[in-house]
C-alpha positions as CSV (number, residue, x, y, z in Angstrom):
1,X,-33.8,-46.4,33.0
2,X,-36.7,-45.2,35.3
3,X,-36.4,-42.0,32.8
4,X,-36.8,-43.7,29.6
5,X,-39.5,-46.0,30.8
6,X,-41.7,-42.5,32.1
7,X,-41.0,-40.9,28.9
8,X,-42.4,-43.9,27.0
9,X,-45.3,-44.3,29.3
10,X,-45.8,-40.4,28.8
11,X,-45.9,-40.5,25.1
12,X,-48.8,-43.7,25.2
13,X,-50.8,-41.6,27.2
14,X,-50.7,-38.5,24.9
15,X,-53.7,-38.9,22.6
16,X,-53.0,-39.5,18.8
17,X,-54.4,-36.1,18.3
18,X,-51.5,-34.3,20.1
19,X,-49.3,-31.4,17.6
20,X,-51.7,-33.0,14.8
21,X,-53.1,-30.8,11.8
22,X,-56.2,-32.1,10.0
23,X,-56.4,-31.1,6.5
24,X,-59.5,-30.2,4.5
25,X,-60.2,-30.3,0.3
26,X,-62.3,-27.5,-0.3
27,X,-64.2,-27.3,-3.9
28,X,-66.9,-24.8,-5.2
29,X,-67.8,-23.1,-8.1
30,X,-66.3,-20.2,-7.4
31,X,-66.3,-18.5,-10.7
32,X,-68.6,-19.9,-14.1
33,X,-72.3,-20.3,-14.4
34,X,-72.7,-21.3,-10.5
35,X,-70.3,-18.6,-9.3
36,X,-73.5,-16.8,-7.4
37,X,-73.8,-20.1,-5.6
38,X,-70.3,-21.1,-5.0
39,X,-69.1,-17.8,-3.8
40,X,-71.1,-17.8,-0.5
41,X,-70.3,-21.9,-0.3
42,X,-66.4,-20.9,0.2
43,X,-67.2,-17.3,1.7
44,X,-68.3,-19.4,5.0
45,X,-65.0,-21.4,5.5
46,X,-63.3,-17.7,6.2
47,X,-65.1,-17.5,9.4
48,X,-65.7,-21.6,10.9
49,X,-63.4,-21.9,14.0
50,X,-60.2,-23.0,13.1
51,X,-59.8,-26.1,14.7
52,X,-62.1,-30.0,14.2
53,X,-62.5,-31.9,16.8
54,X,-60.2,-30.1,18.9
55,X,-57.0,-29.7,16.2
56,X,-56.1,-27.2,13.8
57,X,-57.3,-27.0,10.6
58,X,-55.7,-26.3,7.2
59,X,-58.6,-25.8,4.5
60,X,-57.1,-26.1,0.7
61,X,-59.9,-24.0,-0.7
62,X,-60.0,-24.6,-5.2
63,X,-62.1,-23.5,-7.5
64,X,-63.8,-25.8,-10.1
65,X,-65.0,-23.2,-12.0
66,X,-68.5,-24.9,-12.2
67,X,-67.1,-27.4,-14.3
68,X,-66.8,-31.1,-13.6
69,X,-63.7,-32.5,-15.7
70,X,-61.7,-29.2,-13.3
71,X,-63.7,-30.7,-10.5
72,X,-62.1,-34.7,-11.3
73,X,-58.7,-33.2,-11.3
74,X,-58.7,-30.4,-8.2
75,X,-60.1,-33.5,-6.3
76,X,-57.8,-36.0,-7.5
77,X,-54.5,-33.2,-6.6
78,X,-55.8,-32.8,-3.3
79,X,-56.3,-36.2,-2.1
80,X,-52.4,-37.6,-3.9
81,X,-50.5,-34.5,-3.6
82,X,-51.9,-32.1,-0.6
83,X,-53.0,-35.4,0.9
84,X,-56.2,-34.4,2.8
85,X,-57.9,-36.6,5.1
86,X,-61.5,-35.0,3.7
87,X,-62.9,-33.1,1.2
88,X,-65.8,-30.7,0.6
89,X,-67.7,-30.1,-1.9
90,X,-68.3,-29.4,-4.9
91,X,-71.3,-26.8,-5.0
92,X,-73.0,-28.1,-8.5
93,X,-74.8,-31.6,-8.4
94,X,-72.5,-32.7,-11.7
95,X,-69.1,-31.4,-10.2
96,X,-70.0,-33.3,-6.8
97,X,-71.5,-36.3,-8.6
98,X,-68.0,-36.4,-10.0
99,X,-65.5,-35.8,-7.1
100,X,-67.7,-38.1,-5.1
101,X,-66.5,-41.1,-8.0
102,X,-62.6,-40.4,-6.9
103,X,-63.3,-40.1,-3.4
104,X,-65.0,-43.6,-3.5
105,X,-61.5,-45.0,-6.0
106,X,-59.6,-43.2,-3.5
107,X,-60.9,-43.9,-0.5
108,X,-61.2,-40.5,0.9
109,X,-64.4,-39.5,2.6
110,X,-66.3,-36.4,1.1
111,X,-69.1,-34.1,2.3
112,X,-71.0,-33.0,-0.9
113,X,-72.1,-29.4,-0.5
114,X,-74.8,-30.1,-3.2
115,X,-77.7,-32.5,-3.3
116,X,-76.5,-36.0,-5.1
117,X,-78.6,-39.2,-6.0
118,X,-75.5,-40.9,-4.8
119,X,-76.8,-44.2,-2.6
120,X,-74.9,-44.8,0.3
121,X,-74.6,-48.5,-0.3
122,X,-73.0,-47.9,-3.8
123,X,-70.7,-45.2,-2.9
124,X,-70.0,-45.4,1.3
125,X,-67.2,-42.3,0.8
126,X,-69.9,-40.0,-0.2
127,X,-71.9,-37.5,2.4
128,X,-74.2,-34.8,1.7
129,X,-75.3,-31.6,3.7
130,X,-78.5,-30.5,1.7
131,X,-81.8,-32.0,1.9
132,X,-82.9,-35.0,-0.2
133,X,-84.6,-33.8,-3.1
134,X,-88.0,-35.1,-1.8
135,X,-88.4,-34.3,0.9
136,X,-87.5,-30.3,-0.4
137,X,-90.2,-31.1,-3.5
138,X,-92.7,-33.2,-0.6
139,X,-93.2,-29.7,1.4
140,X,-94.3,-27.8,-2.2
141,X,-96.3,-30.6,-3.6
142,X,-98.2,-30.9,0.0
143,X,-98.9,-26.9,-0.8
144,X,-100.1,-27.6,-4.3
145,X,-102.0,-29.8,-3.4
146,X,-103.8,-27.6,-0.5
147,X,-104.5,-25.3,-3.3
148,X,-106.1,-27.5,-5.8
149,X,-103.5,-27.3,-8.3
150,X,-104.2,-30.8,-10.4
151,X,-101.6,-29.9,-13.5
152,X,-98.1,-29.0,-13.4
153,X,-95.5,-28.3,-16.2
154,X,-92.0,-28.7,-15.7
155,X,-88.5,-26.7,-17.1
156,X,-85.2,-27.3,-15.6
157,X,-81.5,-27.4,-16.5
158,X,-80.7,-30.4,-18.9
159,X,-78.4,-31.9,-16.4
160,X,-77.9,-33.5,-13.5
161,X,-79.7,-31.2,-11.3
162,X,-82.4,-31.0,-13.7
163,X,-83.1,-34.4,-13.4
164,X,-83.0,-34.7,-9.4
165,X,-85.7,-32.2,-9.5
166,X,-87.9,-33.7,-12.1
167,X,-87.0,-37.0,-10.2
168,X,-88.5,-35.5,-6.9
169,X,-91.6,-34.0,-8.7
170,X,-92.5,-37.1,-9.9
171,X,-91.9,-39.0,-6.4
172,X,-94.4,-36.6,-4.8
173,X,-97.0,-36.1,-7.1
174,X,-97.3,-39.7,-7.8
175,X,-99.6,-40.2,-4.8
176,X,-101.1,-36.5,-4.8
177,X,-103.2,-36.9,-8.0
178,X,-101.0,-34.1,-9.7
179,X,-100.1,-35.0,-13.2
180,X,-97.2,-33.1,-15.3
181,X,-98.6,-32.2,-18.6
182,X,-95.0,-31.0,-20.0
183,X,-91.6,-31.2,-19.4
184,X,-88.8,-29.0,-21.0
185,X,-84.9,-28.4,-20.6
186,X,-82.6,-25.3,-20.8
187,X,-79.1,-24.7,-20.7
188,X,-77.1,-23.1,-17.7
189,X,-76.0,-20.9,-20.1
190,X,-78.8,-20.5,-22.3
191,X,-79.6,-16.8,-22.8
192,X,-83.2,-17.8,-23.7
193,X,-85.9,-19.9,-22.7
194,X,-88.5,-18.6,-25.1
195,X,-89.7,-21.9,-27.3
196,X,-90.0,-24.2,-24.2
197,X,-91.8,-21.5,-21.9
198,X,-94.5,-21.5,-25.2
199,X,-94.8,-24.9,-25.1
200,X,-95.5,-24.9,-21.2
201,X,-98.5,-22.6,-21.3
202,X,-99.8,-24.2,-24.2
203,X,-99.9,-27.4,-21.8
204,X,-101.9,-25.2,-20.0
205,X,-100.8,-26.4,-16.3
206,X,-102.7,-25.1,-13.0
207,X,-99.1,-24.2,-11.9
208,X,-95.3,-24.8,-13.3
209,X,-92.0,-25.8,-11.5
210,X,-88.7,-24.6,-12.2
211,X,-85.9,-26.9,-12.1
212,X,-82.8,-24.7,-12.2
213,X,-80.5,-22.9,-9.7
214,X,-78.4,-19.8,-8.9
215,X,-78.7,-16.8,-11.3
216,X,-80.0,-19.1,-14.3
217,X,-82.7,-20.5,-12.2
218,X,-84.4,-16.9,-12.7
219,X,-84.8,-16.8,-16.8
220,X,-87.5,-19.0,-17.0
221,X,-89.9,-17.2,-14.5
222,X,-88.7,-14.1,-16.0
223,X,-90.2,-15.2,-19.4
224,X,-93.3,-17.3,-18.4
225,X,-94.2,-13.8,-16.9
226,X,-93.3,-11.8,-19.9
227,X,-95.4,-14.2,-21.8
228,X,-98.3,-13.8,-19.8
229,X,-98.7,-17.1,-17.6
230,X,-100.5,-15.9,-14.4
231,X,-100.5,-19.3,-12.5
232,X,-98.0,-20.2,-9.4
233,X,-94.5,-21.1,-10.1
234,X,-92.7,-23.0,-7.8
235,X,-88.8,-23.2,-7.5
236,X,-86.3,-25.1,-5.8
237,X,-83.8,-24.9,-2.7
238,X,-81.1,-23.9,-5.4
239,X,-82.4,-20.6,-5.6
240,X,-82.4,-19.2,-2.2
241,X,-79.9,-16.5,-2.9
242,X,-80.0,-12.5,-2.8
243,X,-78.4,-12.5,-6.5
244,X,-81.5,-14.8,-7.7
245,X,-83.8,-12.3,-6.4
246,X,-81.6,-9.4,-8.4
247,X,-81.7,-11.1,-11.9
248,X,-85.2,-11.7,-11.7
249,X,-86.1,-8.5,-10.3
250,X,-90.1,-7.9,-9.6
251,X,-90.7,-11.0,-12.1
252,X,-89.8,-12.9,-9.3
253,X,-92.5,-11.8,-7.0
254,X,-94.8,-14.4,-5.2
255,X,-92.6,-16.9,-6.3
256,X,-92.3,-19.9,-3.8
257,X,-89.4,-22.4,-2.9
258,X,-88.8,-24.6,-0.1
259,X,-85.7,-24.1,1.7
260,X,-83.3,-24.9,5.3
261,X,-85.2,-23.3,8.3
262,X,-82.1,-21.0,8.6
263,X,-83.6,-18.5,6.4
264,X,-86.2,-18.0,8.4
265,X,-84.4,-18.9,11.9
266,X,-85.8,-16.1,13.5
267,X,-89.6,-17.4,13.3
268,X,-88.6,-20.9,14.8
269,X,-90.0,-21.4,18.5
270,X,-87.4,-21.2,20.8
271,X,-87.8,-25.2,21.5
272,X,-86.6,-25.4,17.7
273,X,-82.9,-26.9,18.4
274,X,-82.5,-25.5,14.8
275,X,-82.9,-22.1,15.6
276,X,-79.9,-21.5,17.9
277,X,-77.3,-22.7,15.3
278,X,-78.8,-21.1,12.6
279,X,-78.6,-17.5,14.5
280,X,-74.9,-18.3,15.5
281,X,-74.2,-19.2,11.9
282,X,-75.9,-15.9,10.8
283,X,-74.1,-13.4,13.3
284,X,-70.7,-15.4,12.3
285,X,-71.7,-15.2,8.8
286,X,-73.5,-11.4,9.1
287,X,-70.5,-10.1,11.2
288,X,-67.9,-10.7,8.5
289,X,-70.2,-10.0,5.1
290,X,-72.6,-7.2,6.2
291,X,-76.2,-7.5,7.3
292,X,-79.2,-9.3,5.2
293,X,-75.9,-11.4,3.7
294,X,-77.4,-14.5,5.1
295,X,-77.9,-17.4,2.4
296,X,-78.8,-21.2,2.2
297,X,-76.0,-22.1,0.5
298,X,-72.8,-20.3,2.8
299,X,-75.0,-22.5,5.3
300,X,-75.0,-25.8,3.8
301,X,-71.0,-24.8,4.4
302,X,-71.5,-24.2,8.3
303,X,-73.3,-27.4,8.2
304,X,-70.3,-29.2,6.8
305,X,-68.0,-27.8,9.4
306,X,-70.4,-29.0,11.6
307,X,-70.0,-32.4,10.6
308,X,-66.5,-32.8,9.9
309,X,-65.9,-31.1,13.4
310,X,-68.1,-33.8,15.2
311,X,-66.4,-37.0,12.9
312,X,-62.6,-35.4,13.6
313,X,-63.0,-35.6,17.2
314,X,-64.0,-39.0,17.0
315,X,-61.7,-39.9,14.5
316,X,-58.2,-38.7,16.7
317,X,-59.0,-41.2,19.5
318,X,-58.2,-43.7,16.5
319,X,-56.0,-42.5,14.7
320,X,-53.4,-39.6,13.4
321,X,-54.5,-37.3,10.6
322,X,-52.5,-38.1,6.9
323,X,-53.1,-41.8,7.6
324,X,-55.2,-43.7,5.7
325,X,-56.2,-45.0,8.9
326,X,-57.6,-41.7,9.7
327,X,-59.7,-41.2,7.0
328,X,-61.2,-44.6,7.7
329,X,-62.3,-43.3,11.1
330,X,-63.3,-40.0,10.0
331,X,-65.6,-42.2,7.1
332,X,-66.8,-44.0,9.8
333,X,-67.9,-41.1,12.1
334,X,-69.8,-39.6,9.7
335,X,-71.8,-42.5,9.2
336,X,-72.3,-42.7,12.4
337,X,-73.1,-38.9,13.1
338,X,-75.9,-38.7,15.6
339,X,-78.1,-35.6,16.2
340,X,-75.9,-33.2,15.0
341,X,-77.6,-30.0,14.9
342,X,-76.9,-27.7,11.7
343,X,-78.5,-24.9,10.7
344,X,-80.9,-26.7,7.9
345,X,-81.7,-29.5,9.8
346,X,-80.9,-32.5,12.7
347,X,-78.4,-35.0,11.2
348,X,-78.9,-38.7,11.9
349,X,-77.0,-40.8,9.4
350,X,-76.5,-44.5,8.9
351,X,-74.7,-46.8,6.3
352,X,-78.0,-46.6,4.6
353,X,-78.6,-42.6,4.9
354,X,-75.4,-40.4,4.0
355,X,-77.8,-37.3,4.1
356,X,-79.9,-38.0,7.4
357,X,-82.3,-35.4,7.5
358,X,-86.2,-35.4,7.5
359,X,-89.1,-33.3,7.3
360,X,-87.9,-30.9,10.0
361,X,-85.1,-29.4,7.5
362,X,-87.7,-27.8,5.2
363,X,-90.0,-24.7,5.4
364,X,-92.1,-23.5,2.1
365,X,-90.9,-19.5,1.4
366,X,-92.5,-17.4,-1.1
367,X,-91.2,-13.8,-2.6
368,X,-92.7,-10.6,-1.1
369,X,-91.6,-7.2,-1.7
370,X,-87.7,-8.5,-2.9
371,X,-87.4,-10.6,-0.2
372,X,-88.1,-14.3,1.2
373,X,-90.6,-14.6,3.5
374,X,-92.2,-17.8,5.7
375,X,-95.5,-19.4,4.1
376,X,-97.5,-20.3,7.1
């Protein structure tokens, strides 16, 4: 009797955590028109520790294809049939904007790996690593404005991401007395871009802003230059890629974009909590890919990890991973999440912020010689 009654006070002592496997969704793009993104997004989960919170981990890694009606049913097999107590991703705004619709009907938290307009109070399953689009679109309009630039035109992708970036240009150049004199669309898969780049110059804008991303997000400067514009063009954090700067080649030079301080960790002051986890990221990321490999987007990934790590460990003293009691407490840690350091920025959410960051997570880069480099 004394027996039984030790081995049942033994087991309540063992934390709900012990022999436990947490289980993770993992979506990009890996192949389509945002393969050059997605491809370093799922590159990054081959070499994150192995455990959250203290448990292993089992990462179900699918590929969308870029597209969001494959996006809606990947997410939906993972959460009824793998049964994964989170997911992650997508790595386009209109795949994520749609897994983040059956994460809410299925009650399963997810960690966007793209930028959303998704409000925490309408959609409390939904997370998101990158930076709010204005506080990315605050740090170049703050530039423009420093260098008397009055007139901007605009051309980005007619979707979803096209819009959060227009959406962001307007929110900062409201109260900088910038006005946009023309705004045009383009296709992700449009192979041209020559009638709406015309109609930009002949708006004649002091400078233009690109609203696209990946490889496509290259075309339009590519053809602004070919048709002679001369004034600043300024991108967006969707760009910050070494296959971006290969499509567009020398057209590309003196381009600017704002972007994580991880792609410039090196030039952060040592007091910069940022700058440690961005150098551990890149020698994790470096070691396995080769040197110069380093790229915003594998560490919006690390930042992810990051997060789910910090929200698992809380989560176990609660509950037992495939429970829906678990994923509760996982949801509710991440709201919680409290200077978690990540490699783009500190993360400080609430039930009113499912992104958390702030003006730290943004530095202003420009293109010299091929390469990104810090605008001072």
């Amino acid at each position: 009797m004394k027996k039984q009654l030790f081995a049942l006070a033994l087991a309540a002592a063992i934390p709900f955590s012990a022999g436990a496997e947490v289980k993770v969704g993992v979506i990009t793009g890996a192949t389509g028109p945002g393969a050059s993104l997605g491809i370093p997004y799922k590159n990054t989960f081959s070499v994150v520790p192995d455990t959250l919170g203290g448990e292993p981990v089992r990462y179900v890694i699918v590929d969308d294809a870029t597209d969001t009606t494959t996006a809606v049913k990947l997410a939906r097999k993972l959460i009824e049939e793998d049964k994964v107590d989170l997911i992650i991703g997508s790595s386009s705004v209109p795949a994520a904007i749609a897994v983040a619709e059956v994460a809410s009907e299925l009650k399963t938290p997810q960690i966007s790996l793209s930028p959303t307009p998704i409000k925490a109070q309408d959609n409390p399953w939904s997370f998101a690593v990158p930076q709010p689009i204005n506080i990315m679109m605050g740090s170049q309009v703050q530039h423009m404005k420093q260098h008397g630039v009055k007139t901007v035109g605009y051309l980005g992708f007619s979707d979803s991401w096209g819009e959060l970036v227009l959406s962001g240009l307007k929110a900062t150049t409201k109260d900088a007395g910038i006005d946009i004199v023309a705004e045009e669309r383009y296709g992700r898969v449009d192979t041209s871009v020559s009638g709406q780049v015309l109609k930009l110059i002949a708006a004649k804008p002091d400078a233009v802003v690109l609203g696209g991303s990946g490889t496509p997000g290259a075309l339009p400067q590519v053809t602004l230059r070919e048709r002679g514009y001369k004034g600043p063009i300024y991108h967006n954090h969707g760009v910050i890629n070494k296959d971006f700067l290969r499509v567009g080649g020398k057209a590309l030079e003196d381009a600017y974009a704002p972007t994580g301080p991880v792609m410039v960790a090196e030039q952060l002051p040592d007091s910069n909590p940022i700058k440690k986890v961005a150098l551990e990221f890149t020698q994790a990321y470096e070691g396995k890919f080769g040197q110069g490999t380093r790229n915003a987007f594998a560490a919006y990934s690390w930042d992810a990890y990051l997060l789910a790590d910090n929200a698992v460990k809380a989560a176990l003293e609660k509950a037992q991973p495939g429970t829906k009691e678990f994923r509760d407490a996982v949801r509710e840690a991440l709201e919680n999440s409290k200077e978690v350091v990540g490699t783009h920025g500190v993360y400080n959410m609430s039930p009113t912020d499912h992104t958390g960051l702030d003006e730290r997570a943004s530095a202003l880069v420009q293109v010299k010689s091929g390469d990104w480099k810090l605008v001072e």
